[in-house]
N, C-alpha and C positions, 0 to 999 in steps of 0.2 A: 685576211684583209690587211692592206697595206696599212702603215701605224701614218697616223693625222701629225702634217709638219705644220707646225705653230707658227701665229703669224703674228709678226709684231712689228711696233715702232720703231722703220729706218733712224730717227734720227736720236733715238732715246742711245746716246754712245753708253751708258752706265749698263748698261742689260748685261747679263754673262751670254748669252746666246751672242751678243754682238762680239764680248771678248773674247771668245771661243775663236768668230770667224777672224777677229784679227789674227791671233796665232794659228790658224787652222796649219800653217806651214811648218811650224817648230816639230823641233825631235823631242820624242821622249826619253829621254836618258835611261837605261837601265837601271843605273847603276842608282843605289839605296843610301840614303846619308840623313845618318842620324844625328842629331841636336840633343846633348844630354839637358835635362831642365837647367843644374844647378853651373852651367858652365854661363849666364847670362850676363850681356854687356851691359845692360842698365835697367834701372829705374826708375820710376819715378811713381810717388807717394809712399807711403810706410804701409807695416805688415808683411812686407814679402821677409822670407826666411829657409832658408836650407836646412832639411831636417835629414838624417840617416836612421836607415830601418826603418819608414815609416812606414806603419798600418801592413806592417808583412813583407814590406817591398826589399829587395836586395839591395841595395845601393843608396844613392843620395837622390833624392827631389827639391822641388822648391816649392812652396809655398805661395800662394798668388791672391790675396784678398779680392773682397768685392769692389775695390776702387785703386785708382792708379793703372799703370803700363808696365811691361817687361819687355823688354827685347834681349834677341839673340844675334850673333854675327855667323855666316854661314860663308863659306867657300866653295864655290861650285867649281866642278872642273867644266862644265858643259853648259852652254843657254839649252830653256828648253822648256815645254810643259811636264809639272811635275802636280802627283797627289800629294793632300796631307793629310798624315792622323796623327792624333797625340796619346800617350800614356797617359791619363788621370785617376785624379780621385777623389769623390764628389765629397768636401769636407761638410760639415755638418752647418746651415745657415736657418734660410728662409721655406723651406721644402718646395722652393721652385727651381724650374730649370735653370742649369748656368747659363749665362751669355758671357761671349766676348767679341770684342773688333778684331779684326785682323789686316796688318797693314803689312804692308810692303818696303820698303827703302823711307818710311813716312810715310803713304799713302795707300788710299782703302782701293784695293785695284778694280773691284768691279760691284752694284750693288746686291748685296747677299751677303758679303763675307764683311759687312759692316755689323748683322748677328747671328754668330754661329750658335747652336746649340747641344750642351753637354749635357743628357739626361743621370738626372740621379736612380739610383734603385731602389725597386719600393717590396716590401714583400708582407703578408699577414701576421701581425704582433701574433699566433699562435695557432700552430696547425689544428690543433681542436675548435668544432664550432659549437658555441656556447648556447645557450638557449634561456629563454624568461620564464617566469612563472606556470605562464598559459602555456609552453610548449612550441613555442615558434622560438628558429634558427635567430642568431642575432648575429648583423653583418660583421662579421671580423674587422677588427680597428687596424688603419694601413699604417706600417713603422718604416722607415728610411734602416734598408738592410745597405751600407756602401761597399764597396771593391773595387780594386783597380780596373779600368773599363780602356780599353782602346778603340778608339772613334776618330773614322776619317772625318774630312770637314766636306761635310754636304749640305744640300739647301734644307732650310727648315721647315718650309712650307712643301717639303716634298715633290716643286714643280721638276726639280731633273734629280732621277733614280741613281745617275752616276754621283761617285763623291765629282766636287769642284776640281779643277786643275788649274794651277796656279801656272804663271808665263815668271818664266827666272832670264835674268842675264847672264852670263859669264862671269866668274868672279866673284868677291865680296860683298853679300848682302845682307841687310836687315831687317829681319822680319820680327811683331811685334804683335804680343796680342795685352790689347784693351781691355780693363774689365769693366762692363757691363750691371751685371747681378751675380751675386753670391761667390761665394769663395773655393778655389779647386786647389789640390796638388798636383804638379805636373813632373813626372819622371824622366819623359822624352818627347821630342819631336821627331818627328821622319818621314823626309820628302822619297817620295817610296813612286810604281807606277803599279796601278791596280791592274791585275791579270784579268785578262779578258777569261769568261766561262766559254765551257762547251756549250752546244745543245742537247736536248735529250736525244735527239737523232743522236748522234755524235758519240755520246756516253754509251748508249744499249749498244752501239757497233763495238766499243772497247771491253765492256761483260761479256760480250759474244767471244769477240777476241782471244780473251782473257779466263771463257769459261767460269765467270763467277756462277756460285750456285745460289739457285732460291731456297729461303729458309723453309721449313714446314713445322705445320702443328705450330703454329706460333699464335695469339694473340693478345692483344694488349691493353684495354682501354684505361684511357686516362683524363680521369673528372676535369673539365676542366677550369672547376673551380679551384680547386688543388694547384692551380699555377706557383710557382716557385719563385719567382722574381717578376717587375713587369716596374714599367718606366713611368711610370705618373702612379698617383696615389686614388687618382678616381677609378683603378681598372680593377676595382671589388669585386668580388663577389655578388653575385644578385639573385632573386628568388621571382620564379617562374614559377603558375601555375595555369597554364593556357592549354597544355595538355598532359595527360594522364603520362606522356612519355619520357618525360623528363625525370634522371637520374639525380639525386632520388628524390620522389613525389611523395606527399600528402594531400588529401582531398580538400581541408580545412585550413590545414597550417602551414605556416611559412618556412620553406626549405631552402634553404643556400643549396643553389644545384647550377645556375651558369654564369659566363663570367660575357662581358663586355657590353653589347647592346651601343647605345646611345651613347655611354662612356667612352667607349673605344670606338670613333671615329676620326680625330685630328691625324694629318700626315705625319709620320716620328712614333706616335705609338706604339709600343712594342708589349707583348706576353711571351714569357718564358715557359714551361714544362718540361721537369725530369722526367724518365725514362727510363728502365732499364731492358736489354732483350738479352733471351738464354741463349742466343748462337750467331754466330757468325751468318749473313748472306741478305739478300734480295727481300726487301720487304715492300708493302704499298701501306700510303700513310692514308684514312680519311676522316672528316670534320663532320661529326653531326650538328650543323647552324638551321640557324635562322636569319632571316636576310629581308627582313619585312620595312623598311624602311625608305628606300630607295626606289620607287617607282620607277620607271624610262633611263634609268640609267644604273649602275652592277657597281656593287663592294670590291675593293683588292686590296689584298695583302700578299706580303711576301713571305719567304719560308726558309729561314738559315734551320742548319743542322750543326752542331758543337761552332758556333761562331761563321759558317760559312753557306755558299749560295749549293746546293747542289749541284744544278747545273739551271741556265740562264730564263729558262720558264717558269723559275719557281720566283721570279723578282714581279710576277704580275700572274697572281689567280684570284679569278674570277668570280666573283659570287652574285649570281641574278637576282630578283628582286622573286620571293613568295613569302604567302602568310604563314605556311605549314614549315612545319622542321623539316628539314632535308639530310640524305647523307652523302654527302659528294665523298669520292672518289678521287684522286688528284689522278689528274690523267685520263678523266670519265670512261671510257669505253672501253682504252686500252690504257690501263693502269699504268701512271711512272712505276716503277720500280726504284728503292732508293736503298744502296748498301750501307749497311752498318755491321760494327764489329761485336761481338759481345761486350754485356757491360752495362754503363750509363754513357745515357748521351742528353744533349738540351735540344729541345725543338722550340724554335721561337718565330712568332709568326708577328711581323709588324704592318701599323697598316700604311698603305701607298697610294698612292693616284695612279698607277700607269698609264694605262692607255688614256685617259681622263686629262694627265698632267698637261699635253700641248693645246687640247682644249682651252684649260684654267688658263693657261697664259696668255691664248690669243683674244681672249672675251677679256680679262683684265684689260690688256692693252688697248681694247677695243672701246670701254668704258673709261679710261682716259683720255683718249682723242675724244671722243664723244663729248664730252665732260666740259672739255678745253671749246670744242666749238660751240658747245652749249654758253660757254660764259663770253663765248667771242658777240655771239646773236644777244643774249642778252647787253651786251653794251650797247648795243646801237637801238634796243626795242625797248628798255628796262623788265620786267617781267610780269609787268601787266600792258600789254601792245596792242594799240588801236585796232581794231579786227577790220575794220575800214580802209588801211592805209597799206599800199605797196613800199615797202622798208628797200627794196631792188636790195634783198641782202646776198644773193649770189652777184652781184657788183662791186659791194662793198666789201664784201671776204669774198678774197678771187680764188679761196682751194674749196672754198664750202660743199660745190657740189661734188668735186672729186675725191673728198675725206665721206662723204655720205651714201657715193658710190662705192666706193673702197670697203665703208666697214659696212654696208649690205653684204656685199660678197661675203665678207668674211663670215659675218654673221650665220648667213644663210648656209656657208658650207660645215660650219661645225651642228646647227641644226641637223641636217642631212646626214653629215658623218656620224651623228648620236642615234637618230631615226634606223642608219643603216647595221648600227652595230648592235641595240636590243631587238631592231623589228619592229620596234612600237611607235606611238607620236604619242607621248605621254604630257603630263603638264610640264615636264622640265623642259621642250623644248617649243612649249605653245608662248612662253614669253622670249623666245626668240624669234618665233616667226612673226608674232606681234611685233616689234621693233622694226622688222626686216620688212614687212608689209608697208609699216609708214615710213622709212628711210625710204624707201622708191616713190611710196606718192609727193616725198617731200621735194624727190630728182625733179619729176615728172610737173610738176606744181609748185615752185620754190616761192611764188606769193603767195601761199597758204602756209607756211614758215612757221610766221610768225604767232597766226591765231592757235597752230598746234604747240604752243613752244610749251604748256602745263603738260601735253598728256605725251609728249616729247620727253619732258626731264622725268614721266613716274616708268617711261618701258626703258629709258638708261638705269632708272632705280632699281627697275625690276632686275637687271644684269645684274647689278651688285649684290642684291638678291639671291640669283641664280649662283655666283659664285659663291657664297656661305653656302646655297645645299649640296652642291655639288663635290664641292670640297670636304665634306662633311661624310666618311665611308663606315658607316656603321656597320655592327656584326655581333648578332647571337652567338656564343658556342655552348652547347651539353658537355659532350668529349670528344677526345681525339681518338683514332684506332689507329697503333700501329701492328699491322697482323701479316702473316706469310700469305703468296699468291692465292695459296689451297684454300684459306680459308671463305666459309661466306659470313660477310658483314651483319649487323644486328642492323631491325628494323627501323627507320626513325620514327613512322608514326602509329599511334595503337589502335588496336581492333574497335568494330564500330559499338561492341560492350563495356572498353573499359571508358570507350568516351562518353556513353549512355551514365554510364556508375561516375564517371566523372562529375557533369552535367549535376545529376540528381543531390551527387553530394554537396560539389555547393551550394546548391539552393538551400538546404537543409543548413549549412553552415553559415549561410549569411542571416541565417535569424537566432544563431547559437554563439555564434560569436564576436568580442568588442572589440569592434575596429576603431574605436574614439580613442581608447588608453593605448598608451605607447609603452610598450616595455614591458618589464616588472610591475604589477600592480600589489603585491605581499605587502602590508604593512609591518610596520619594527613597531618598536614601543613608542620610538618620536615620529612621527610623521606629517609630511606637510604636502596642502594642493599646488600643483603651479599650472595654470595656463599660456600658452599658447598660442598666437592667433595668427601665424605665419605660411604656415604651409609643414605637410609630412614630411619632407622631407628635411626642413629644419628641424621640428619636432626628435626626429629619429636619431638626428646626430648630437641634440641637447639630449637625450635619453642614455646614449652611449655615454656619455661624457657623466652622463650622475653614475652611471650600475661601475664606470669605472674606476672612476676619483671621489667623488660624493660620499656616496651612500659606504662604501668602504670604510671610509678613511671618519667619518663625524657618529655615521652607524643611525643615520636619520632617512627614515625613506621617503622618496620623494612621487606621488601621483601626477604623472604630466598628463594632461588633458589639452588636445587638440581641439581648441572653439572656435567658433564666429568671431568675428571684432565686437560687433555690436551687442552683444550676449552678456558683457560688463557689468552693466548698471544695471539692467532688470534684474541678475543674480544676485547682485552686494544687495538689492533693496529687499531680495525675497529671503538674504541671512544665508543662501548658496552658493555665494561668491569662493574663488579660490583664498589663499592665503599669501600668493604671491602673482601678480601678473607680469609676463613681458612683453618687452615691445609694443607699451601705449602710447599714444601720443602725446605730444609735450602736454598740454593742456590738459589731459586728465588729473595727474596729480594732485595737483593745485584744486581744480576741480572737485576732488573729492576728502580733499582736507579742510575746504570751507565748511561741508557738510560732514567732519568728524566720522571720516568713511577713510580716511588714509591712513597708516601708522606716522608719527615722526621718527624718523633716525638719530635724531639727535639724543633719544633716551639712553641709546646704547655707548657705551666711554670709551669704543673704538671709533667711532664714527670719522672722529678728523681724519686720522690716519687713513681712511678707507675712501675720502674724501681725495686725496693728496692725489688718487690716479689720475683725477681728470684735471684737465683746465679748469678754472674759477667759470669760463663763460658757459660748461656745460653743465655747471650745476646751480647756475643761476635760476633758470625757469622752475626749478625743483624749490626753492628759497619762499617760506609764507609765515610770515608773523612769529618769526625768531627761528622758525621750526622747517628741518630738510624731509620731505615728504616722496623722496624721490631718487635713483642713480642713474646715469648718462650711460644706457647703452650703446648707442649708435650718435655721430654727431656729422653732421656734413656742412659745409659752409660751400659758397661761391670762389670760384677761378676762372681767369681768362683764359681759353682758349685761341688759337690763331695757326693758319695756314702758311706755313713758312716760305712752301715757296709761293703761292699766291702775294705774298705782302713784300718777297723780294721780285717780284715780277713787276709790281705800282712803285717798287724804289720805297716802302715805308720802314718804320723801325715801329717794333713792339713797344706800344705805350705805357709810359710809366704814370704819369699823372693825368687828370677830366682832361685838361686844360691839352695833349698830346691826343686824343680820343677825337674833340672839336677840331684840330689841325686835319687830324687826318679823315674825319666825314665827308669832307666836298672831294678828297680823291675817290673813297671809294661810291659814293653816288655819280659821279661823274664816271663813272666802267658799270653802273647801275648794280654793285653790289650794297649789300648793307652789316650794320654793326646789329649785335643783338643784344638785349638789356633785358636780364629777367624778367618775364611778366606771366602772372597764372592767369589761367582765363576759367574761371571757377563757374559750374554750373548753378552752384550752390554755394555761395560765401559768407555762410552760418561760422563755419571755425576756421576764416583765411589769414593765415601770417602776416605779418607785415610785407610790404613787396622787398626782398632782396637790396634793388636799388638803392630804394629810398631809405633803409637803413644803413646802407653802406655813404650814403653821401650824409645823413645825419651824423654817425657817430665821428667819421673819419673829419666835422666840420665843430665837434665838443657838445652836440645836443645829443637830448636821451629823449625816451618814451613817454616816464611817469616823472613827477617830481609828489614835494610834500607828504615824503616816506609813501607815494605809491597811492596818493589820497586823490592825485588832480592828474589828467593829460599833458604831458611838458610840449603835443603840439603846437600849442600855440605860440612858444616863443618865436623870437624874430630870425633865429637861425633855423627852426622848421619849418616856417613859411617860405624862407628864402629857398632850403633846399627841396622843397616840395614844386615850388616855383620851376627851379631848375629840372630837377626828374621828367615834373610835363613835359617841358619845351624840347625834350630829344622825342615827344612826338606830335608836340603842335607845330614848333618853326623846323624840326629836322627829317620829320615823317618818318620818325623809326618804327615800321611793325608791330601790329598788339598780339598780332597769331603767327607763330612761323615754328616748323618743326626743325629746328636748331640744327641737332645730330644731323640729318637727312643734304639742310642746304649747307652745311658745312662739308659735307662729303662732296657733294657737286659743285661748292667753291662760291656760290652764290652768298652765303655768306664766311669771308674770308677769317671771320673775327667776331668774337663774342666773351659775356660774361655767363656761366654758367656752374651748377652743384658737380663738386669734384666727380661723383659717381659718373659724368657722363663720360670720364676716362675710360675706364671700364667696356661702355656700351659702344664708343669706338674707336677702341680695342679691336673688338671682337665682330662688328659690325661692319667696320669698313678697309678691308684688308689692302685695298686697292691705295690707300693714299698712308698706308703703313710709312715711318720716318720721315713724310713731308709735314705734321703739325706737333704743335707740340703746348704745353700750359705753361701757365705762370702764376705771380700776386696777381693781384684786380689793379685797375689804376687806383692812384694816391691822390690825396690834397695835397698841396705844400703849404706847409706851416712856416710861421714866420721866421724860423731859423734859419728853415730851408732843409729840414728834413722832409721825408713823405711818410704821410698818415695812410697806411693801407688796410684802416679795420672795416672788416666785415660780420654780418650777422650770422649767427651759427642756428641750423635747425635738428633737434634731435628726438629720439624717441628711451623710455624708460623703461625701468626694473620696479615696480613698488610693491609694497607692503600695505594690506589692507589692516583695518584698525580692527578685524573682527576674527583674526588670525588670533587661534587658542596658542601655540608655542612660539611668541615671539620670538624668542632667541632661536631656533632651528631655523624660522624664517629670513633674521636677519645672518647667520650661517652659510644658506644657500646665497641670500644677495653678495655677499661678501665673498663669497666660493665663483661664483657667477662672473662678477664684475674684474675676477683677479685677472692680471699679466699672462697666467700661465692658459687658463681657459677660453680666455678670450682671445686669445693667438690661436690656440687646437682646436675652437670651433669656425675663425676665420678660412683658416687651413684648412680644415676638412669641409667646408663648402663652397671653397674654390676647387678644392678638387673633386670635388659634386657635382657640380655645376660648370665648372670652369671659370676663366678671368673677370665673364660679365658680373657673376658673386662675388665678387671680391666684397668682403665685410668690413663698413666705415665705423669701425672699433671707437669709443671714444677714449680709449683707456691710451694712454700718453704711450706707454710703453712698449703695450701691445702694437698700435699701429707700425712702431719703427720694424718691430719682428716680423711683419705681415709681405710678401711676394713682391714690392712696391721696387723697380728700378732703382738704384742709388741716386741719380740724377732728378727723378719723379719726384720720391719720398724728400729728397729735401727741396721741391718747390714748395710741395704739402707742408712741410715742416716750418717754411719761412711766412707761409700765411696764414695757417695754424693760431702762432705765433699773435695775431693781429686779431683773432675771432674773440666778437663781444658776443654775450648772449643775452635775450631779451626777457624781461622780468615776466612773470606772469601775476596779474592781481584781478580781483573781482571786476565782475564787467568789463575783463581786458579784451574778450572775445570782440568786442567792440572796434577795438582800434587797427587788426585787418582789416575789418567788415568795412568800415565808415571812412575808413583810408582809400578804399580800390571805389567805394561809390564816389567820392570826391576825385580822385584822380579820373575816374569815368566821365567824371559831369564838363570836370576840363576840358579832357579832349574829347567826349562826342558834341558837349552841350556850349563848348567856346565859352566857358562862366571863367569868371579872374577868376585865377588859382587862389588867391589870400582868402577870397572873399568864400569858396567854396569849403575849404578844407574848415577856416571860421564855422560854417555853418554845421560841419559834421563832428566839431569839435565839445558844442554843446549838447549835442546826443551822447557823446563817448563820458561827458561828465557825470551825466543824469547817470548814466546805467552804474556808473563805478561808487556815485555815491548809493545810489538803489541797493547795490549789491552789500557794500560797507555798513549798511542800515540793516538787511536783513540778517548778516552775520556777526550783530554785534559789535562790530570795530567802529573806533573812530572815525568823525568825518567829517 
């Protein structure tokens, strides 16, 4: 079947497909020209350095930090299209990929080469796998193995399989690379042209030729957990027991036996496997997988042999979608054949999009025009439209119907081509027909536009959708088989007795054995409980991190217990409580030191010291009657987000102070978009924070919460009222939104700009790949003060580490916190559940230090860092529960019930008193 040409936006000039057809005329120059690193014309920032010998290397490099620019001068004898790769060597940073820009004469020639990516190598801190108490596998901890790596400059997201080709002029140029993240050495550049491969046709005529012989008596399997190197730190090890056939199985317990799954699906990803065979000739390679993942559409990866392609089939194999392990074959029926010499060789198989890839591009491209007329219709309808009213919007936007016509087509044919390529009509292509079904009733009906224009922007959502799974090529592997023609392959799956003995045995095993405890459960002579209430998979990597720095190194064992959240208080009341819990919420500590159920910290005469990691504002909430009850594990505050090019498209400038926010509201309701203003919308607002907003315009204006050491409400002064005042009115006089899913209309541009919790970096990241480079964060707006500085503080929200007061080894307990809270830990556990999970986990560490070490772009990390910088935290005292709760019912009562703001927040201000002096009464304090 003929390969799917990708369809995309004529006028988008930045595209490489576009820059391609510009130069489609240029020559390719033969001829090979190398750039030594250290021969560079400039810089600019500090850190770069020329070293000799380095790390093994023969000659001299340079040194290129995580910030600043390098350029080289080049002399071409020939214009023309030219590859690039470089020499590097991934120096020791962030354990993220490297990035850089790459420009041209000054300039980023086409988009893609604005971030290239340089994978580091990762490989098992220890070919033995280690085991716990109870006899289950425990996953090998992933260590940065580095070496020098040469790597052309291709697309990251794996839309084009070829590396980039770069357009040169004749003559003297300069080429520059950017940094991005993390720090490389670079030995060489080299504009080089990639040799086109044979086919396997092509090859077996040259063996025939050439009389290569087939090996015999040969075979080879090779675990493929056993991998040797692999390019991210998430491509562990993992433990399978689904069936009895899995090398090697236990009926009960946990065996490290395959490697990838879910982990190994991103474009770039790479596994390595050594090798060795006894003879010279002809062998056939095959994968026992699994490939359950992927319904209506097939896994690819590709397949080098010691750094190169075999030959050009092996850049796209196929892997269908089943439940059961399989043994494919490369080459299914009629087996490739692939020569090798005796010896060791590396077999590395990475994953790819192939045939997949011009799909990906043309549904991207497809959901941006879409996107763009979605926000064109919304101008003229706003996005709640009279369902009554002919809008005549095919009048008003004169391409509407020809862009709805256009990506029908398109729509429908990459449907078809997906349908035609598995066989199937699976879900993955039922939300394109969906789309494609109402783009033609919308041709056919264009005054019915309008009242479709909700279930319009959720089947363009769905697209964006469809590209995360699509993109997304996961893969089981058991082992690989490299074995001679003669041989026959092992079976992949077992007889219907050993699955019967399988079956039986687990049953038996799920009433024998403790799946709550994680790890090691042996006691030492010190030991302590910690809970839990996250998920196993955090769990498992807090477990790793005690059996391998902890418990070693203080010789104190630690019981991690995987609970419920809400499991807390009934245990501390019933004296079964743990000795340390993590991850509670702000509000517990406090909570539980008024009732002489928390330990203080302050007993211990390291405490300050231990104090010093965090900000003052996230150890604030922790802060009760002289005494710290508490440490700041996680801390997030509020940041602006905004749509770059959406806000250079209305002519705006990213807001620095309210007072630039008010300017710019009647532009964007006037194009019928909106600004968004944190707001919870709580089913239940028993323990709701103070709103975001409203504390960001209190403190950044000199008011606070409590006054009279924490005895009274400080709402009531005249600057609370005022700002409380003001909070409503963005949605009495400006109709700002009490419900809107932020992430979702910020992706479709509906809303261009908002204030929102840094994590949602993160979520789109990893969510909306389609509008990747066009947004970006900042501070929040400011007041300005009468100097004329700008006030940009915001309120911080975090979660805890504590120490229960009924904890028998205090000091082991406060050991672990202390062990817990550190620099070094809270980075290794950051890091290992980004590469768990990937970039949506990224961990909002509160430990000062930690954050800077954590995967954070240089440019990002110091947005974060300069508003940071500005986070208040908000006290917690008795009966504080109060002043979310009584806060969001008066700000309710404003805007549903039209009541004067002074006059309502007044009214909820003498409930907030009652309860705080109630509270003050019943524990004894002052009041």
């Amino acid at each position: 079947m003929s390969d799917f040409v990708a369809v995309t936006d004529d006028s988008d000039e930045n595209d490489y497909a576009h820059y391609l057809q510009r130069y489609e005329a240029a020559n390719r120059p033969e001829q090979a020209i190398r750039i030594e690193g250290e021969q560079y014309s400039k810089v600019e920032g500090t850190g770069f350095e020329v070293v000799d010998q380095y790390e093994g290397l023969a000659g001299k490099a340079v040194i290129t930090p995580e910030t600043g620019e390098i350029s080289w001068d080049v002399n071409l004898p020939s214009a023309g299209l030219y590859n690039i790769r470089v020499h590097y060597y991934p120096i020791e940073g962030k354990s993220s990929a490297i990035e850089r820009e790459f420009l041209i004469n000054g300039e980023i020639p086409f988009r893609g080469a604005d971030i290239l990516l340089f994978n580091r190598i990762w490989a098992n801190a220890s070919d033995e796998v280690r085991q716990d108490d109870r006899g289950n596998d425990l996953r090998p901890r992933q260590i940065e193995k580095p070496s020098w790596q040469l790597k052309s400059f291709i697309d990251g997201d794996g839309y084009y399989e070829d590396p980039y080709s770069f357009y040169f002029e004749k003559g003297q140029q300069t080429i520059t690379l950017r940094a991005l993240r993390e720090p490389m050495a670079i030995d060489y550049i080299e504009l080089y042209q990639e040799k086109e491969l044979l086919s396997y046709e092509q090859l077996k005529q040259q063996y025939e030729a050439e009389q290569t012989p087939e090996a015999s008596n040969q075979i080879k399997i090779i675990q493929a957990e056993h991998a040797t190197s692999k390019s991210s730190p998430t491509l562990y090890a993992l433990t399978d027991r689904s069936s009895p056939s899995v090398e090697p199985y236990h009926v009960s317990k946990l065996r490290i036996n395959t490697i990838g799954g879910l982990n190994w699906r991103l474009p770039g990803q790479w596994i390595e496997w050594e090798f060795e065979v006894e003879e010279d000739g002809l062998y056939q390679i095959a994968l026992k997988r699994k490939q359950d993942q992927l319904r209506g559409v097939y896994s690819t990866r590709s397949l080098m042999i010691d750094g190169e392609y075999p030959f050009e089939e092996m850049k796209r194999i196929r892997f269908n979608y089943n439940t059961e392990w399989q043994m494919d074959v490369l080459g299914e029926d009629e087996p490739y054949l692939f020569y090798l010499t005796k010896g060791k060789h590396n077999i590395r198989l990475a994953v790819s999009l192939g045939d997949i890839a011009p799909l990906l591009r043309t549904i991207e491209s497809s959901v941006l025009q879409l996107n763009e007329m979605y926000r064109k219709i919304l101008m003229i309808t706003s996005n709640t439209p009279d369902p009554y009213r002919d809008y005549q919007l095919e009048k008003r936007i004169p391409d509407l119907i020809e862009v709805l016509s256009e990506q029908a087509e398109t729509v429908d044919s990459v449907a078809k081509y997906l349908e035609d390529m598995t066989g199937e009509r699976s879900d993955k292509v039922a939300a394109l027909h969906s789309l494609v079904v109402q783009l033609k009733d919308m041709i056919e009906y264009p005054e019915t536009i309008a009242k479709r224009l909700r279930t319009f922007k959720l089947n363009v959502g769905s697209l964006g959708t469809w590209i995360l799974q699509v993109q997304e090529q996961p893969l089981t592997l058991d082992y690989l088989v490299v074995a001679s023609p003669d041989q026959d392959l092992p079976k992949a799956d077992a007889n219907m007795f050993r699955e019967l003995q399988h079956e039986l045995g687990a049953l038996v095993a799920s009433y024998t054995e403790d799946y709550d405890s994680i790890g090691n459960i042996t006691e030492n002579q010190r030991s302590i409980t910690v809970w839990i209430t996250t998920g196993r998979d955090q769990a498992q990597v807090l477990k790793n991190l005690i059996d391998d720095s902890f418990t070693p190194d203080t010789d104190i064992s630690v019981q991690l217990r995987l609970v419920p959240g809400n499991i807390l208080l009934p245990a501390t009341l019933a004296n079964e409580g743990p000795d340390v819990a993590l991850q509670v919420g702000e509000d517990v500590p406090i909570n539980y030191a008024m009732r002489n159920a928390a330990a203080d910290l302050t007993q211990f005469p390291d405490y300050e010291s231990v104090l010093s990691r965090f900000r003052q504002s996230g150890v604030v909430p922790y802060q009760y009657n002289g005494g710290i009850y508490g440490l700041p594990e996680q801390q997030t505050f509020p940041m602006l987000f905004y749509r770059k090019d959406i806000l250079e498209e209305l002519e705006l400038e990213v807001p620095k102070t309210w007072q630039d926010i008010y300017n710019m509201i009647s532009v964007l309701q006037k194009h019928n978009m909106e600004f968004w203003l944190p707001l919870e919308t709580p089913t239940n607002n028993v323990n709701l924070v103070p709103n975001a907003t409203f504390a960001m315009l209190l403190y950044q204006n000199g008011g606070e919460f409590y006054r009279d050491n924490d005895k009274k409400s400080a709402l009531d002064s005249e600057t609370s009222m005022e700002m409380f005042k003001r909070w409503t009115q963005f949605y009495t006089n400006y109709k700002f939104p009490l419900i809107a899913d932020f992430p979702n209309r910020f992706r479709t541009g509906e809303m261009p700009i908002g204030i929102a919790d840094y994590t949602t970096y993160n979520m789109l990241t990893v969510m909306a790949p389609e509008i990747r480079g066009l947004w970006d964060f900042t501070m929040v707006p400011g007041t300005e003060q009468a100097d004329g500085t700008i006030n940009h503080q915001v309120a911080s929200s975090t979660t805890a580490v504590m120490m229960l007061e009924n904890a028998e080894d205090k000091e082991a307990a406060w050991e672990f916190m202390k062990w817990w809270t550190s620099k070094d830990i809270q980075i290794q556990y950051g890091r290992e559940m980004e590469g768990l999970m990937g970039e949506a986990a990224r961990y909002p560490t509160a430990n000062i230090e930690a954050l800077e070490e954590l995967p954070w772009p240089v440019k990002d990390y110091n947005n974060l860092e300069s508003q940071w910088q500005w986070v208040e935290g908000i006290p917690q005292v008795p009966g504080g529960y109060f002043t979310g709760r009584h806060l969001d019912n008066a700000f309710r009562k404003v805007v549903n019930g039209n009541e004067n703001p002074r006059e309502a927040l007044s009214d909820y201000i003498l409930y907030i008193n009652d309860e705080i002096e109630i509270k003050r009464k019943e524990f004894n304090l002052p009041y």
